[in-house]
N, C-alpha and C positions, 0 to 999 in steps of 0.2 A: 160370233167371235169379234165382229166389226166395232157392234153395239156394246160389246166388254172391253174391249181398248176404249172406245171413245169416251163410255163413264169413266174409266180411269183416268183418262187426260182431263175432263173436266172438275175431277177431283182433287187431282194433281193441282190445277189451274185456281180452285178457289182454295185451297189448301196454301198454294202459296201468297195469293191475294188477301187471305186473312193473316198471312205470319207478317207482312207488307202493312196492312191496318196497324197491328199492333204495335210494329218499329213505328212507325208514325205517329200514334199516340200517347205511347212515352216514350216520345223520341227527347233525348236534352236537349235540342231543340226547343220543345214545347215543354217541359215540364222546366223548366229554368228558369223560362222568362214569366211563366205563369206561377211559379215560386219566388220570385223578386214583385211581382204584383202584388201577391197577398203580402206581401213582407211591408212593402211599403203603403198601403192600405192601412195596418196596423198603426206605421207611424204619421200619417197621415192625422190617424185619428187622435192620436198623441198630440201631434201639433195643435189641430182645432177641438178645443175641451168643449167651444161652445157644442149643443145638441141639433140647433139649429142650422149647422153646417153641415153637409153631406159631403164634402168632398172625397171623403172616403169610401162611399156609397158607389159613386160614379166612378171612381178609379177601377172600384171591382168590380163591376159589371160590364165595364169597358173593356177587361183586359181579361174576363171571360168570353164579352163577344169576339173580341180580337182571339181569344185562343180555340173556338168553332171557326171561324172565319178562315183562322191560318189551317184546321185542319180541311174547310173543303176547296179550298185552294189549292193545295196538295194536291189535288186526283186532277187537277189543270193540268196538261204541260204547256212550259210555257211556250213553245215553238207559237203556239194558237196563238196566243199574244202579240204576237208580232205587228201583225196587219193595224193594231191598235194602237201602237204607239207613239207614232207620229202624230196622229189627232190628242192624244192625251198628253202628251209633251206640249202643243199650244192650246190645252186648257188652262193646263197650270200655270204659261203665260198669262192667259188673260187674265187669269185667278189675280197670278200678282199683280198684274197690272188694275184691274179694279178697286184693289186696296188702298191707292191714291184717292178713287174719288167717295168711294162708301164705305171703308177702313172705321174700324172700330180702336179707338187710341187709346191705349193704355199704360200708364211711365212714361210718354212722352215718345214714346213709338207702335206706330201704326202698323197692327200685324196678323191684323182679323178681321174677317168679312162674317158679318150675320146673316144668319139664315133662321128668321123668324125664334125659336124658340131655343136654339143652339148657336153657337159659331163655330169657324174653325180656321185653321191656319193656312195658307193657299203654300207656304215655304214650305212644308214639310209633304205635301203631295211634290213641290217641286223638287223634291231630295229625291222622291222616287221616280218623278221620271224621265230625271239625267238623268240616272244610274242607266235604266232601261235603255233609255236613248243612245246612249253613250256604247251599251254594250252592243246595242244594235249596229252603229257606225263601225265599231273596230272588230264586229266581227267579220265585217265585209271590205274592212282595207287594212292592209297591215302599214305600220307606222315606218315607210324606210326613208324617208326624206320630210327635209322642214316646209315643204307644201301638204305634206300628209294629215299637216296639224290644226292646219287653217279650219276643216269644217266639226272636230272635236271643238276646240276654243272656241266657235263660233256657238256650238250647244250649249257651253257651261257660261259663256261671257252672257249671253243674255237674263239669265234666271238669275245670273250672278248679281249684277246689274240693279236688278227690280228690287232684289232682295236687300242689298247692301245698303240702298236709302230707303229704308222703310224705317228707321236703320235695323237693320240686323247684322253686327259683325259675327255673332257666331255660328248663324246657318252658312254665312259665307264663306265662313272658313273651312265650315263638313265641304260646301261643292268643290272646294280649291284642294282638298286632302284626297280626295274620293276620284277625281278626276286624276293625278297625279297616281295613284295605286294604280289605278284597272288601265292606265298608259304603261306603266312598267309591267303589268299582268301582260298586256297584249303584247311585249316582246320588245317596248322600247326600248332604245340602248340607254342602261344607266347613269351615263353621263348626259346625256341631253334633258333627265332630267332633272338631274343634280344641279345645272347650269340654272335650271326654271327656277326651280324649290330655295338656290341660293339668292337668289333676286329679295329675299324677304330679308336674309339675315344682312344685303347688301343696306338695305332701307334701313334696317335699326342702327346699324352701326355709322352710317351717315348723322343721324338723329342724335347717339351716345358717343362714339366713340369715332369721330372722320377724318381721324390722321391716320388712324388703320386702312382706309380707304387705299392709300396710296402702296398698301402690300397685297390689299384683296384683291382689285380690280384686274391686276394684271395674274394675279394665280386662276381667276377664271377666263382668261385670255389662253393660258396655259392650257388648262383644264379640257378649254375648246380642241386649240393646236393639237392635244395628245387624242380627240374622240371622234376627228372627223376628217373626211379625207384630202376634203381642201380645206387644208391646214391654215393658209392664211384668211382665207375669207370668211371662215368660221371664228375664227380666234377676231378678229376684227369685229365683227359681228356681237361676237359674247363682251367684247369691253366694250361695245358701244350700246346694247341694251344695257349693264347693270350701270353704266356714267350717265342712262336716261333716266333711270331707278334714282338716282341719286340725286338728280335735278326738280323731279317731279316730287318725290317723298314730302321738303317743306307744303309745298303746293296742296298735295293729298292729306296731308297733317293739320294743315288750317282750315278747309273749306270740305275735307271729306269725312270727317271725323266730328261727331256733336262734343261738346263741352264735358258731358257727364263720361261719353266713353274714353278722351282724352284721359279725365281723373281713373279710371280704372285702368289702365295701362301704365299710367305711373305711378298712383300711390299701390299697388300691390309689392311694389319694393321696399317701402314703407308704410305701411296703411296708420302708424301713428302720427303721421304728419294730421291730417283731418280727421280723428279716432271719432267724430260725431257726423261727419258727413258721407265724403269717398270711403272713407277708412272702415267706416262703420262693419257693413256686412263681414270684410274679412278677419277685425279682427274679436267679430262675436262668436264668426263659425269656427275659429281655431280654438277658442276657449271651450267652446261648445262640445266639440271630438276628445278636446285634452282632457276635460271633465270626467269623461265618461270611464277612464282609467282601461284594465283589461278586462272587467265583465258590465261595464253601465250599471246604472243606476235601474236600470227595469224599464219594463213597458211601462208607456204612460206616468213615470216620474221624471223624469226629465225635469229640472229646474229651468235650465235656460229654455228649453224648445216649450215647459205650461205658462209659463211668464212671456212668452214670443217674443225676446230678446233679438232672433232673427227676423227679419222681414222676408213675407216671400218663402219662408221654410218650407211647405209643400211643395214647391216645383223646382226651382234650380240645387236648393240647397239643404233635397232628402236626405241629402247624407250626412250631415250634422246631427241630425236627430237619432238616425244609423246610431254614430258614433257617443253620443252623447248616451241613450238610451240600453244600448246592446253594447255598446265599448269596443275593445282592438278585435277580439274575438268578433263579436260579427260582423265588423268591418272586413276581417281577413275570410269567412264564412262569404258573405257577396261578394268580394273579389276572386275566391276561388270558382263560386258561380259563373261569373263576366267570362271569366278565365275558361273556363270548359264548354263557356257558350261560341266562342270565338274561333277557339281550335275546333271545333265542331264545324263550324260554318267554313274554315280555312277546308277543313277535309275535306267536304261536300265538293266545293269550290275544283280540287284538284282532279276529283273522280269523277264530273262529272261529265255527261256527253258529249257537250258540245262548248264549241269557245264562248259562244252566244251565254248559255248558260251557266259557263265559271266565270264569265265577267259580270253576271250580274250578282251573282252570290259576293266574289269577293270585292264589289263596291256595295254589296248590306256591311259585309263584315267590315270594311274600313271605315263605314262612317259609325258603326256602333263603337269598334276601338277607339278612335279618337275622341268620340262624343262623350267615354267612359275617358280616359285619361285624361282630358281638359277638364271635365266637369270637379275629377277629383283634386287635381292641380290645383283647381279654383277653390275648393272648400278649403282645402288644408292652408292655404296661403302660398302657393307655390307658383301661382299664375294669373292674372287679372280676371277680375269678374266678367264673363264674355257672354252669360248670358245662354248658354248650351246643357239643356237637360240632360239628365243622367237617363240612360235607355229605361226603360219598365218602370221607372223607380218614382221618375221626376209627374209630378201632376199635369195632364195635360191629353185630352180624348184624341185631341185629333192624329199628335205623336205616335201615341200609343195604338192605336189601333193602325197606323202605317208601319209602327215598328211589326204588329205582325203580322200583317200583311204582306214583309219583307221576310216574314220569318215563312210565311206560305211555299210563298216563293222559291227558297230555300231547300223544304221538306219537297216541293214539285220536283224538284232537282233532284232529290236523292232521290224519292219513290223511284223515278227514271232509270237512275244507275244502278238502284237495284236492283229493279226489274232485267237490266242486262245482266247481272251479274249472274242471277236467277237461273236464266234460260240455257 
């Protein structure tokens, strides 16, 4: 009788470890991201007519390794990890820091270290291991006071740091988004970081608009007064960092900013001012999308993407050729993908075990939202060219195979939670 219960439980037990496999391997998690590969593989190859180009090759083999990768990831969890990540956290330092002196330059920014017969990008390990990092710190303090914040900032200021003059303004701005989420995830109070996050729109509006100043500064004085409970020493405080924002912006605008990024922050409001230089990229990708009407032109016609009217078309600017090729319709078709990829990740994120492990889920998921809505901002003409690929879509191994890497990570988290739900 012993020996017939115990087959039963081990029956039970792989019976439910196989229903577990299968949520796993079409999970929309993975069947998503690995359908926006082939998608853009497709276009890829659209773009490059030459034969001689394989980029298309490598895209898909890449984001098949990446989609076994992300599945035996999965049977991780990530608790095991832990022990790891503070050495992998000052890899990626050094990563970036190496890139100053054996950096492989390419447009005038330096953004890859070679490795013999490959390269890759040391920024986009460093995306994943803030996150990690990050999650690891605020799982172990919680944020109730403005000392709490000194050794968060201290993890993201540095990688921040490395990254921003290589230059890279747009990975800089995933770690400044990404960090800002998983502090409000951990329980910060929303106005402290509302007060942080306004610091940006204080800088532009110094730049555009600095008679406004003199109504801003003191509503985040307010802002302060009303969130904290020394009322005046915080309101002091909050007008005297954004009047430092304000002093420093000139400063940071001339000597931190290269030339060509300057022209992409301001001609995106007009990109006909220089329609052959700055101007160029954005106002060929709008034509490009507009072209394509509600159903494109088809695979591989594309006028402006076989004529490569865009520069760079495989990597920041897939979705032109998206648009240009497959038209509104499957433009609205990968958005509703993004879309069910995200909410998918936000779900995980809430169910799952432990704080450790929802923070690091929902900083995958904010740097993939953001990374999709700048990127698309940028093609349509709604935002400056910053240079931030599109998740699965944009050409690039080393992205791509972090992106599922992150996506591993992820599905670790849910096997977990579902395993308790399970039992």
């Amino acid at each position: 009788m012993v020996n017939g219960i115990s087959l039963l439980k081990k029956k039970r037990f792989f019976q439910k470890k196989d229903k577990i496999n299968r949520k796993i391997v079409f999970s929309p998690l993975l069947v998503i991201p690995l359908a926006l590969v082939v998608i853009s593989s497709i276009l890829i190859k659209s773009v490059q007519r030459d034969y001689l180009q394989t980029d298309f090759l490598n895209h898909l083999f890449t984001g098949l390794l990446g989609y076994f990768l992300a599945i035996f990831i999965s049977y991780i969890p990530i608790e095991r990890i832990r022990q790891y990540l503070i050495p992998l956290y000052f890899c990626s330092l050094i990563s970036l820091l190496l890139i100053y002196f054996f950096g492989i330059s390419v447009y005038g920014a330096q953004r890859w270290l070679g490795l013999g017969i490959f390269s890759f990008q040391p920024s986009e390990v460093a995306k994943l291991s803030t996150i990690l990092i990050l999650a690891l710190v605020l799982d172990r303090k919680t944020i109730s006071s403005l000392k709490d914040l000194l050794i968060p900032f201290l993890i993201v200021i540095l990688p921040w740091l490395l990254i921003f003059f290589q230059p890279d303004l747009g990975t800089s701005l995933v770690l400044i988004v990404l960090t800002f989420v998983m502090l409000y995830w951990s329980q910060m109070p929303i106005e402290w970081i509302l007060i942080l996050v306004f610091c940006i729109f204080t800088s532009i509006l110094s730049l555009v608009f600095p008679k406004l100043l003199i109504i801003w500064i003191p509503f985040m004085g307010y802002l302060a007064y009303k969130s904290f409970q020394k009322k005046i020493i915080f309101s002091t405080l909050s007008i005297a960092l954004h009047s430092l924002v304000v002093k420093l912006t000139p400063i940071f605008w001339k000597f931190g900013l290269k030339d060509y990024q300057k022209d992409r922050l301001i001609l995106f409001l007009d990109p006909s001012i220089d329609p052959l230089g700055g101007g160029y990229h954005l106002l060929q990708s709008k034509i490009a999308i507009g072209s394509g009407g509600l159903l494109g032109t088809g695979i591989l016609r594309g006028k402006l993407t076989n004529l490569q009217f865009i520069p760079e078309q495989h990597t920041d600017f897939i979705f032109t050729a998206l648009g240009e090729e497959l038209g509104f319709l499957g433009c609205i078709l990968v958005l509703v993908l993004f879309f069910i990829l995200i909410t998918q990740l936000i779900r995980v994120s809430k169910n799952a075990r432990t704080d450790f492990e929802s923070l690091i889920v929902i900083g995958i998921a904010s740097t993939f939202l953001f990374q999709i809505i700048i990127n698309l901002f940028m093609t349509i003409g709604l935002g400056p060219v910053t240079g931030i690929p599109l998740p699965f879509m944009s050409y690039g191994r080393t992205s791509l195979l972090i992106n599922f890497i992150c996506i591993g990570l992820a599905l670790s988290t849910f096997n977990r939670s579902t395993s308790l739900r399970n039992q």
